[in-house]
C-alpha positions in Angstrom: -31.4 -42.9 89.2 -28.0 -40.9 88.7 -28.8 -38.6 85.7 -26.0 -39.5 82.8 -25.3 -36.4 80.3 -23.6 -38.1 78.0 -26.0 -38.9 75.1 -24.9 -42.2 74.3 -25.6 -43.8 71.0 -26.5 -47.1 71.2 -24.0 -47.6 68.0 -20.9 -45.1 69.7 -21.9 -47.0 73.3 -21.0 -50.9 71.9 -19.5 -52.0 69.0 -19.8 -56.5 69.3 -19.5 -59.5 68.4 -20.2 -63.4 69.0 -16.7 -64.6 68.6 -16.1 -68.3 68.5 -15.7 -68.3 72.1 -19.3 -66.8 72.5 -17.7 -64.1 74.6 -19.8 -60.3 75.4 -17.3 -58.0 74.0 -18.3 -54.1 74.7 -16.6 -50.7 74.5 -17.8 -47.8 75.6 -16.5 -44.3 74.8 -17.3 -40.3 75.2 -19.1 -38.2 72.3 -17.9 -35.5 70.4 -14.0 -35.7 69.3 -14.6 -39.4 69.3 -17.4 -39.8 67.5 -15.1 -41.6 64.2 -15.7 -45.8 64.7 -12.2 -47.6 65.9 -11.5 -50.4 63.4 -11.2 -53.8 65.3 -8.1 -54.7 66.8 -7.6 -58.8 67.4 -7.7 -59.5 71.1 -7.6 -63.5 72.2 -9.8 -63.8 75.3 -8.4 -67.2 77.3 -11.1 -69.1 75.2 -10.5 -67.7 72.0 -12.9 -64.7 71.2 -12.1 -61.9 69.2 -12.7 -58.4 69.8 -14.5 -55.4 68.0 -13.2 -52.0 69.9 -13.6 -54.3 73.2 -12.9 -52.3 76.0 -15.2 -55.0 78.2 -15.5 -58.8 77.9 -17.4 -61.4 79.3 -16.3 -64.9 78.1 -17.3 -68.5 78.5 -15.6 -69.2 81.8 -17.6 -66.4 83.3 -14.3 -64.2 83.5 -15.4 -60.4 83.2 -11.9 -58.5 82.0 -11.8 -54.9 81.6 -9.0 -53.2 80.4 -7.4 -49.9 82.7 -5.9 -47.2 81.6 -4.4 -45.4 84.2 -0.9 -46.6 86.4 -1.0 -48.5 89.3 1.1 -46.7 92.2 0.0 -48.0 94.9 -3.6 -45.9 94.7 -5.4 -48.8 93.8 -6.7 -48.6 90.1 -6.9 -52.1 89.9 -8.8 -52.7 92.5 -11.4 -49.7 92.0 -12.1 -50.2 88.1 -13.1 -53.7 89.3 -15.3 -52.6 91.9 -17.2 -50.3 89.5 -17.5 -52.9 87.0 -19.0 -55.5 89.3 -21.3 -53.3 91.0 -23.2 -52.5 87.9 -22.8 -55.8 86.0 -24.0 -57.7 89.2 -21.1 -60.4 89.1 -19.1 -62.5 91.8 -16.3 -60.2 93.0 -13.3 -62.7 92.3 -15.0 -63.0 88.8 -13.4 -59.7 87.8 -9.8 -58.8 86.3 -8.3 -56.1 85.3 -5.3 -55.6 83.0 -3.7 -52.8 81.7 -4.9 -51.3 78.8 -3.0 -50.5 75.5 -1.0 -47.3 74.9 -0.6 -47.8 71.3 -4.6 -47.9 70.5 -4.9 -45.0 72.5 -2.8 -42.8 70.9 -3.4 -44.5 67.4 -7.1 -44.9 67.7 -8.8 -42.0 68.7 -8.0 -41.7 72.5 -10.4 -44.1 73.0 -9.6 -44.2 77.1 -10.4 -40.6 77.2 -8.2 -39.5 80.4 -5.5 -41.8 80.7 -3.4 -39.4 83.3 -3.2 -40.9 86.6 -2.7 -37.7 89.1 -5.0 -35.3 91.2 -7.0 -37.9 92.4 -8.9 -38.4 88.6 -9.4 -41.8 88.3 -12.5 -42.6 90.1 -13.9 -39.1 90.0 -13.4 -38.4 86.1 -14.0 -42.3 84.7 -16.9 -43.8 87.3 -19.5 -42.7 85.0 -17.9 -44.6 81.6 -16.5 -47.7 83.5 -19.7 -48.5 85.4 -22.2 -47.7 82.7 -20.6 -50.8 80.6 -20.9 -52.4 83.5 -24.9 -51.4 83.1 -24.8 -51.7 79.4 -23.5 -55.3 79.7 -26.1 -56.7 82.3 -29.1 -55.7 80.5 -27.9 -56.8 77.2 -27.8 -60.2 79.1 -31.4 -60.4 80.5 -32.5 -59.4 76.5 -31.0 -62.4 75.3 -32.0 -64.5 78.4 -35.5 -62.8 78.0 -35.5 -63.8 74.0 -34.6 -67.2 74.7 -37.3 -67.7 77.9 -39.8 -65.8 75.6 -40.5 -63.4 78.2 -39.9 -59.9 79.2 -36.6 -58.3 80.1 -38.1 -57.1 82.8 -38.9 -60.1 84.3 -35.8 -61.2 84.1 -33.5 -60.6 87.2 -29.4 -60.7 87.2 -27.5 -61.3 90.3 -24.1 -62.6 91.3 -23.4 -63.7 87.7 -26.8 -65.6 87.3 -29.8 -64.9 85.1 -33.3 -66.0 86.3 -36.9 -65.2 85.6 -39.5 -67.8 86.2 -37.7 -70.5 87.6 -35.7 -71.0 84.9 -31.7 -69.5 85.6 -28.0 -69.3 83.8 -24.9 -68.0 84.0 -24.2 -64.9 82.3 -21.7 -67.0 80.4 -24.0 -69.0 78.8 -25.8 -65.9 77.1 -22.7 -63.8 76.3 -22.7 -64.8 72.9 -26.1 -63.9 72.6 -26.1 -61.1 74.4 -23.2 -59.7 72.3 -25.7 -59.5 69.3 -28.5 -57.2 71.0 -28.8 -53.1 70.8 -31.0 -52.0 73.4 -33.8 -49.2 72.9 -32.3 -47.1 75.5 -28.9 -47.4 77.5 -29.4 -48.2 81.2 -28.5 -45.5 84.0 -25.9 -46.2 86.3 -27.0 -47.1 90.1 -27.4 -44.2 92.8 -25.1 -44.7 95.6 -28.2 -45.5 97.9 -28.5 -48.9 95.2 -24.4 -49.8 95.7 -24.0 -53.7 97.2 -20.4 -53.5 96.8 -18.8 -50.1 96.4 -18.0 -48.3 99.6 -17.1 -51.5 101.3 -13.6 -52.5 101.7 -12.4 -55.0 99.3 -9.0 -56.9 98.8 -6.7 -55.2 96.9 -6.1 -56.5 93.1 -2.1 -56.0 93.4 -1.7 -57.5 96.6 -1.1 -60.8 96.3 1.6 -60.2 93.3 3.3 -57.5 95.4 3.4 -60.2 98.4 5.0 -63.3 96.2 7.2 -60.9 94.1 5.6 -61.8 90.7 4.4 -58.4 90.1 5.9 -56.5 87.4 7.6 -53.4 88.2 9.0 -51.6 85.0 12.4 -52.2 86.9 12.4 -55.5 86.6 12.0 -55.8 82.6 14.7 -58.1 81.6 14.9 -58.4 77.8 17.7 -60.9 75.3 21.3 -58.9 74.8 19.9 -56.1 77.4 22.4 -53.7 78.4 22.7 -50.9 81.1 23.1 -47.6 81.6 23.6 -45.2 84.3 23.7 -41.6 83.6 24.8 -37.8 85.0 22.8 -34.6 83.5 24.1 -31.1 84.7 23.6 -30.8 88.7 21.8 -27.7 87.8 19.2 -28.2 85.4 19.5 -26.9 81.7 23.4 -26.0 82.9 25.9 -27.6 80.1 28.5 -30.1 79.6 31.4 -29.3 79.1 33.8 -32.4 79.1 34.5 -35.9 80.0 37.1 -38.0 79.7 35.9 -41.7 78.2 39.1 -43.3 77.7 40.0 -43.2 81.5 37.3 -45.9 81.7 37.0 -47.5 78.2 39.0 -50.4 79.7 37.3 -51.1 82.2 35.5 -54.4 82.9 32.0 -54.7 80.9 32.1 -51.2 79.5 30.8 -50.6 76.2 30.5 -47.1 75.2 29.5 -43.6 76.4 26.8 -41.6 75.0 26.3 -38.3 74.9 23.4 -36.2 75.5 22.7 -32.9 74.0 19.6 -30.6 75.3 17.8 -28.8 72.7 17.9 -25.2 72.6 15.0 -23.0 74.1 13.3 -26.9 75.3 13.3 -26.8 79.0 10.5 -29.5 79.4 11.3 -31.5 82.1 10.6 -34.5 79.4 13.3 -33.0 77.3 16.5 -33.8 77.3 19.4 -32.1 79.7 22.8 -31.7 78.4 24.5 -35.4 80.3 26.4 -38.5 79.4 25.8 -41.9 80.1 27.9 -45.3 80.5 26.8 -48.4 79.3 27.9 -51.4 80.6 26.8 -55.2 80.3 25.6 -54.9 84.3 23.8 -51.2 85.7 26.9 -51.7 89.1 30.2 -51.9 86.2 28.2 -48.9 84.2 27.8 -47.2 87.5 31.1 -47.3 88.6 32.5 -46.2 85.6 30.7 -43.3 85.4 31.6 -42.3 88.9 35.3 -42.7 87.9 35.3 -40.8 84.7 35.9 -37.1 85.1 33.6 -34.7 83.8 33.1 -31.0 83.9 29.7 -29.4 83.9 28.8 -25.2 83.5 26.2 -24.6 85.6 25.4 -21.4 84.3 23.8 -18.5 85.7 21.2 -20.7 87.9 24.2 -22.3 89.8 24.4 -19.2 91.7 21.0 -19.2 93.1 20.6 -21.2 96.7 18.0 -21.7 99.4 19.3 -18.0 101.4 19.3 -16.0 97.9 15.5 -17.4 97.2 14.4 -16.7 100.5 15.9 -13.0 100.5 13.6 -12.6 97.2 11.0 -14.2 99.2 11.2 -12.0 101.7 11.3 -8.9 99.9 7.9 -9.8 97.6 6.3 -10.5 100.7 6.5 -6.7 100.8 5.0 -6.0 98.1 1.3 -6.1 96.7 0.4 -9.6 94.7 -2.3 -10.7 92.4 -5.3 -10.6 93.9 -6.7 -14.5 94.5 -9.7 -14.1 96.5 -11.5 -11.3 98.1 -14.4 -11.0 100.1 -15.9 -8.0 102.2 -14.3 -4.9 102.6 -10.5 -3.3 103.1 -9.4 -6.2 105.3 -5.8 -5.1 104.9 -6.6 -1.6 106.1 -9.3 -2.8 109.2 -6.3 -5.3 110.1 -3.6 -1.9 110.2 -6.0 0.3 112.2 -7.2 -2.6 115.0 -5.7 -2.8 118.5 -6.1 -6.6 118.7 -4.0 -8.5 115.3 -2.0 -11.3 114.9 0.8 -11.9 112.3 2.6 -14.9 111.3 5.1 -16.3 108.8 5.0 -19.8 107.4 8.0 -21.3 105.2 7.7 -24.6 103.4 10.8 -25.9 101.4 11.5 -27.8 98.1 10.5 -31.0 98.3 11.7 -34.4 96.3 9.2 -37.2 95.4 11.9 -39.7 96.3 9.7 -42.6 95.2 10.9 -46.2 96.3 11.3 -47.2 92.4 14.4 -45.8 91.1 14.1 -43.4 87.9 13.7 -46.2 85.2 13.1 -47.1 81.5 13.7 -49.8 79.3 13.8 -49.2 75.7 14.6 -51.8 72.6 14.8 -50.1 69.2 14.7 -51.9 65.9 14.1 -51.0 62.9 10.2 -53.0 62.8 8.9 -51.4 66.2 10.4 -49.9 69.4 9.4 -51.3 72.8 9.1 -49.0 76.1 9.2 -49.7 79.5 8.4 -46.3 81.5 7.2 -46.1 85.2 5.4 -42.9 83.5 2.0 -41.8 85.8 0.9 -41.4 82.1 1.5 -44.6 80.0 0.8 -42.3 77.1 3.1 -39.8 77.3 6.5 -42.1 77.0 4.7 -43.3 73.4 4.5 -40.0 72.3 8.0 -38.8 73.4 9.7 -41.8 72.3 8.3 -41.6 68.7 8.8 -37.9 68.8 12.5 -38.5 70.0 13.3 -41.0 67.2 11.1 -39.5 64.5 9.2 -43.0 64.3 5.5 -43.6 63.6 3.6 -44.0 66.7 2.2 -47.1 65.5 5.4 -48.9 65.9 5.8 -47.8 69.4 4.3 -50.1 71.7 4.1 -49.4 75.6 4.0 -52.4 78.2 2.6 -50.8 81.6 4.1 -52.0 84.8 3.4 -51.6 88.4 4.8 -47.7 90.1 6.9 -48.2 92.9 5.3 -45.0 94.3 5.4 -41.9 92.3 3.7 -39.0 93.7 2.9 -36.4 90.9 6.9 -37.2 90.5 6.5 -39.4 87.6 5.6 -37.2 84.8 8.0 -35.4 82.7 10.9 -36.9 85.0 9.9 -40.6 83.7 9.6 -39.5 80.1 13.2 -37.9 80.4 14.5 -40.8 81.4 12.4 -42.9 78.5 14.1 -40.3 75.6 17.3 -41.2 77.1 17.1 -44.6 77.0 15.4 -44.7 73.4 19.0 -42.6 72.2 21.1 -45.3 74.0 19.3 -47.8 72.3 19.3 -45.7 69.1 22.8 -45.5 68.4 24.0 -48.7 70.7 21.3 -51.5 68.2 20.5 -53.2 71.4 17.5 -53.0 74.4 19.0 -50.7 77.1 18.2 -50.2 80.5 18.8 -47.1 82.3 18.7 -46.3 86.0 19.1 -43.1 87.8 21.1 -43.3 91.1 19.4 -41.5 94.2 21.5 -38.7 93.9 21.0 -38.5 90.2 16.9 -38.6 90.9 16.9 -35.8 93.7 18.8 -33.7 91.8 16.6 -34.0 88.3 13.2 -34.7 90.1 10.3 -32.1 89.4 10.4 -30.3 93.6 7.6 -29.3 94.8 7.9 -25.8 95.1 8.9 -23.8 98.3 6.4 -21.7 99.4 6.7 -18.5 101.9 3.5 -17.3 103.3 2.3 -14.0 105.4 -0.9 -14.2 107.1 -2.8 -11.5 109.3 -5.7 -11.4 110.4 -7.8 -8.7 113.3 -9.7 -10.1 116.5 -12.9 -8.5 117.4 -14.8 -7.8 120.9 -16.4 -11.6 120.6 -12.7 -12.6 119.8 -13.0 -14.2 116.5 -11.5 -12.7 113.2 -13.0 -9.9 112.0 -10.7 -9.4 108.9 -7.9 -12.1 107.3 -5.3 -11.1 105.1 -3.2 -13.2 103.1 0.1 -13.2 100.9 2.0 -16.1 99.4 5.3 -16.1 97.5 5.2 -19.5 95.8 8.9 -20.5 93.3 7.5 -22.2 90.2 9.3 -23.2 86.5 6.5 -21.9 83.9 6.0 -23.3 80.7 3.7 -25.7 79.8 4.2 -27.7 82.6 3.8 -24.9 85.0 1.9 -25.7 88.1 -1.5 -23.5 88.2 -1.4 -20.4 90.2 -4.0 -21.1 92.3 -1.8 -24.0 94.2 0.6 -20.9 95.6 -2.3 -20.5 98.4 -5.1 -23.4 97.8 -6.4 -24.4 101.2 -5.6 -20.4 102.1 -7.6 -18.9 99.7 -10.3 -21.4 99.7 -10.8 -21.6 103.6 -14.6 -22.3 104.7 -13.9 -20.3 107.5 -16.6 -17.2 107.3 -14.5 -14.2 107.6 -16.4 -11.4 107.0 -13.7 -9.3 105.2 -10.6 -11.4 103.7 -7.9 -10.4 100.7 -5.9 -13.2 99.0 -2.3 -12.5 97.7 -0.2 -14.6 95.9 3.4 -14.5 94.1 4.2 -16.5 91.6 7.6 -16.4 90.9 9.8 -18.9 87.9 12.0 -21.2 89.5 15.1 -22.1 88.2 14.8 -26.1 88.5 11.7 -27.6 87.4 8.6 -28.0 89.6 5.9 -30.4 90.2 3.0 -31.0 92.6 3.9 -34.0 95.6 0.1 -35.5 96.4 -2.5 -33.0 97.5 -1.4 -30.1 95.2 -1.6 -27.2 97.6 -3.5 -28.7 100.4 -0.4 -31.1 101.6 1.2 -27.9 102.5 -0.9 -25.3 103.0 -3.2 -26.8 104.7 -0.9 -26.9 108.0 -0.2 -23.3 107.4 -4.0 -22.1 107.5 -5.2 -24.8 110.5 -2.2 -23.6 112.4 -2.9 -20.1 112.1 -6.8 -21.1 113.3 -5.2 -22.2 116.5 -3.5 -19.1 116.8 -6.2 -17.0 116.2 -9.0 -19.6 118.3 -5.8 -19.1 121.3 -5.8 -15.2 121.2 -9.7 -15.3 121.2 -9.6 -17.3 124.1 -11.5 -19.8 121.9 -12.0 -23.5 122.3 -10.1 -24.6 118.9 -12.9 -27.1 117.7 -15.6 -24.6 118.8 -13.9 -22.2 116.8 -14.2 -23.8 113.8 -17.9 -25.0 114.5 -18.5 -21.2 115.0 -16.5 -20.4 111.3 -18.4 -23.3 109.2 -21.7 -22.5 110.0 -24.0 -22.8 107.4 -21.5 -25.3 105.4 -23.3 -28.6 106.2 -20.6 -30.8 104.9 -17.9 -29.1 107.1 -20.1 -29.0 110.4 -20.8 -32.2 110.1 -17.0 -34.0 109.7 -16.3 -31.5 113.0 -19.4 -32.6 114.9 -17.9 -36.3 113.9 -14.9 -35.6 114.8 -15.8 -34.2 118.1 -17.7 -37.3 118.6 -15.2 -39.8 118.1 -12.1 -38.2 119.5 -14.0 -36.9 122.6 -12.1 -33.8 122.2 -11.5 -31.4 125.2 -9.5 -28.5 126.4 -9.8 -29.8 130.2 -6.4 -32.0 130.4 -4.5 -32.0 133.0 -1.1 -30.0 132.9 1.3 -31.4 130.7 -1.7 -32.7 127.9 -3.1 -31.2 125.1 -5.6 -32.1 121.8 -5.0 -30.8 118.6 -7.7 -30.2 115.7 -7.4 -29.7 112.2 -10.0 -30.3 109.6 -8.8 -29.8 105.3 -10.8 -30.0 102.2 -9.0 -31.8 99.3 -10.3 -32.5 95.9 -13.7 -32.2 97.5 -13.2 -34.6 100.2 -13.0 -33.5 103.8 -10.6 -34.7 106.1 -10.8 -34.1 110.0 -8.3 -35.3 112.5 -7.3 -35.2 115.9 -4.5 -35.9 118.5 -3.7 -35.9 122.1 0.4 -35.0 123.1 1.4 -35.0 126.2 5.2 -33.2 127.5 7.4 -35.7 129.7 9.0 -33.7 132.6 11.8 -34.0 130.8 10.3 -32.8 127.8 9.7 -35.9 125.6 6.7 -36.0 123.3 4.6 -38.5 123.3 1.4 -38.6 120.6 
């Protein structure tokens, strides 16, 4: 049994009813700053029951709906929230939907959804324990009211594949959700060990595929709403830089234009969900409001960071990495001074650039203000936060700002602060315009207003001893990133450097974090994607100057970590890798730990005569 430390009442853990349609409604929720009850909120299940702060519902048809609140980028939420609910509630697979859940109870109600963020690999770690134990909480309220009916024990009562049975008598789940709805038990039910799983770690079909393959899934792109303009818009090149001028009447007349809007930043708000000094065209079609746009003149001040360029960051760069950091990690003795006083050292510089998301959705949001509600559309990676910036932006209640979650066309970490600028943009065009108003960022507008993942410029050293193998690792990292609240943590500058398994006797850590003048954001992995090549390359410098078999080498460096031996023992296994190639051939090893996962891979190259590479 998986031991659950969450002290679940049986009053917080389900809040139900038997609705006309005899459905098993359930919520579940975290203690502590939730502990206040969520007044009902109607919810028509497709055979008419009602809801009472329903988060899970069974209903007559046998349909098990649970509602998910995180994005679906591609990552699979869909799919995964319905694989925990079905493992625990025992049903069908195809007997399981999900659907997004709804932004406006969250923010209104409590945070009922808890972690509604969809980034750094959460979703499954953070919300298994909830989403499956309603799952649990469901199933056994079912076998009670199977048990009361049959007038026998729940224990005797089993629940597979959607069926009750005990005795020789069986039913579908549906047929006691009604009942079942009713019934508090003594004591919630844990949540399976993995060892118990029938359906989780198996590969399943994905949720979104089918709608992605006909076209009928929604993307937030493709909201199309009654008297729905356009927009496309310019912000300073150089972020938080000023507007100066633009010249309107040059393309007032021009087919389907209706207005330009002006955008003002706010000073001391550098957010990247805040607004940047920009204007915008609208137009009854996103090409005429384009074009115009690119026609109009305008005139930007860039400001103090227009003079700063890749070659003037690097020379900073290079002159910190001559300088003492903050100290990350240390372990051992003087590593720095046992690396200056050795005879056998290696040194080596690593430089990784700024990086754009670059999504395959454009920069989006559709927004319709009136004076009863406002509507949003936001490819946001947190369907919250365009609800809160929205009603922030206009000064409206949140409770008459009502999300509507589409698929992400990708999104990367990118789609934070970036898709709520967009959002605030599109709720002032709609603000002073009276009608629903799409905008769309061009590619050049999104590269040059995405959140970058920050360049990073990194020294390691490191000194061999008589067995050849490191005997002292030094480390120091210069990493360019916009503070503020939205500040990447320090720690990324050398994750994956810092944190290496490998068993150095004697290391020191170094890291520079420096404020960037654009604004920053992790791309995937945070840390790992990029320095991760930069340590496992430096192993195969160091494994090559030991005269070191590369995989042995790190066999030798993990021992003792059980986890890591073993994905390099695997690895060894299934690549069959070697050092004895003939000329012209090589393998390649490198082995990363991510958000505790731990990946190993492998490849073969081999060098044409001509000196084509072939992988």
């Amino acid at each position: 049994m998986v031991d659950m430390d969450m002290k679940l009442s049986r009053r917080t853990l389900i809040r139900t009813m038997a609705g006309a349609g005899g459905g098993l409604l359930l919520g579940f929720r975290i203690p502590g700053a939730l502990a206040a009850a969520v007044a009902p909120k109607p919810w028509t299940t497709p055979t008419g029951g009602e809801e009472i702060n329903a988060w899970l519902a069974i209903d007559v048809d046998g349909t098990v709906t649970i509602r998910v609140p995180h994005t679906e980028q591609g990552q699979g939420a869909l799919t995964s929230v319905s694989m925990m609910v079905a493992e625990e509630l025992d049903v069908p697979w195809d007997s399981v939907q999900a659907v997004f859940a709804d932004m406006n109870r969250h923010v209104n109600e409590g945070e009922e959804y808890i972690v509604t963020t969809t980034h750094g690999s959460q979703l499954v770690r953070h919300q298994h324990p909830h989403i499956m134990q309603a799952g649990a909480s469901a199933r056994e309220r079912l076998k009670a009211a199977a048990a009361r009916a049959w007038g026998v024990d729940r224990s005797e009562v089993a629940a597979k594949q959607g069926m009750l049975s005990a005795r020789g008598r069986s039913a579908a789940y549906a047929e006691f959700a009604g009942a079942a709805a009713g019934i508090e038990l003594d004591r919630e039910p844990a949540i399976k060990p993995p060892g118990e799983w029938w359906l989780l770690g198996r590969p399943m079909p994905r949720r979104d595929a089918p709608a992605k393959a006909d076209g009928s899934a929604h993307f937030t792109i493709d909201t199309r709403l009654e008297g729905m303009v356009y927009a496309a818009v310019k912000s300073c090149p150089v972020p938080w830089g000023g507007l100066r001028s633009y010249d309107f009447d040059a393309v007032r007349d021009r087919p389907g234009v209706i207005a330009a809007i002006e955008f003002k930043a706010v000073e001391g708000r550098t957010s990247t969900s805040d607004m940047q000094n920009g204007v915008a065209v609208v137009a009854d079609t996103w090409y005429r409001a384009k074009t115009a746009l690119d026609l109009m003149p305008i005139e930007w001040n860039y400001g103090a960071a227009g003079n700063v360029s890749n070659a003037t960051q690097a020379a900073h760069a290079r002159r910190l990495l001559e300088e003492p950091g903050e100290v990350s990690n240390e372990v051992g003795g003087d590593a720095r001074g046992m690396i200056a006083a050795s005879e056998r050292t290696l040194e080596a510089e690593y430089h990784r650039p700024w990086e754009t998301h670059a999504r395959m959705e454009p920069i989006n949001a559709t927004v319709s203000v009136t004076d009863a509600r406002v509507d949003v559309w936001s490819p946001a990676q947190n369907q919250a936060a365009p609800l809160a910036v929205v009603a922030e932006h206009l000064g409206r209640d949140t409770r008459d700002v009502f999300v509507h979650t589409g698929f992400l066309g990708g999104a990367f970490g990118g789609n934070g602060g970036g898709s709520t600028a967009v959002t605030r943009q599109a709720a002032e065009i709609s603000r002073q315009i009276g009608r629903p108003v799409q905008v769309i960022w061009t590619r050049e507008e999104d590269i040059m207003q995405d959140k970058q993942r920050p360049p990073v410029h990194t020294r390691l050293a490191a000194a061999l001893g008589d067995n050849g193998l490191p005997e002292a690792f030094f480390s120091r990292a210069v990493w360019f990133n916009h503070g503020g609240v939205e500040s990447i943590g320090p720690a990324t500058a050398d994750y994956s450097i810092s944190t290496m398994p490998y068993l150095v006797p004697n290391r020191r850590h170094e890291r520079h974090n420096v404020a960037a003048h654009i604004p920053t954001a992790t791309h995937r992995a945070p840390g790992a994607n990029q320095n991760g090549f930069i340590i496992e390359q430096f192993v195969d410098e160091m494994a090559l100057a030991g005269d070191w078999d590369p995989l042995e080498w790190r066999l030798k460096m993990t021992q003792g970590l059980e986890r890591w031996q073993r994905v390099l023992l695997k690895l060894k296994e299934v690549s069959g890798f070697t050092t004895d190639l003939p000329t012209g051939e090589g393998m390649g090893v490198a082995v990363v730990e991510d958000h505790g996962s731990i990946c190993g891979a492998c490849a073969t190259v081999s060098v044409s005569r001509s000196g084509q590479l072939s992988v």
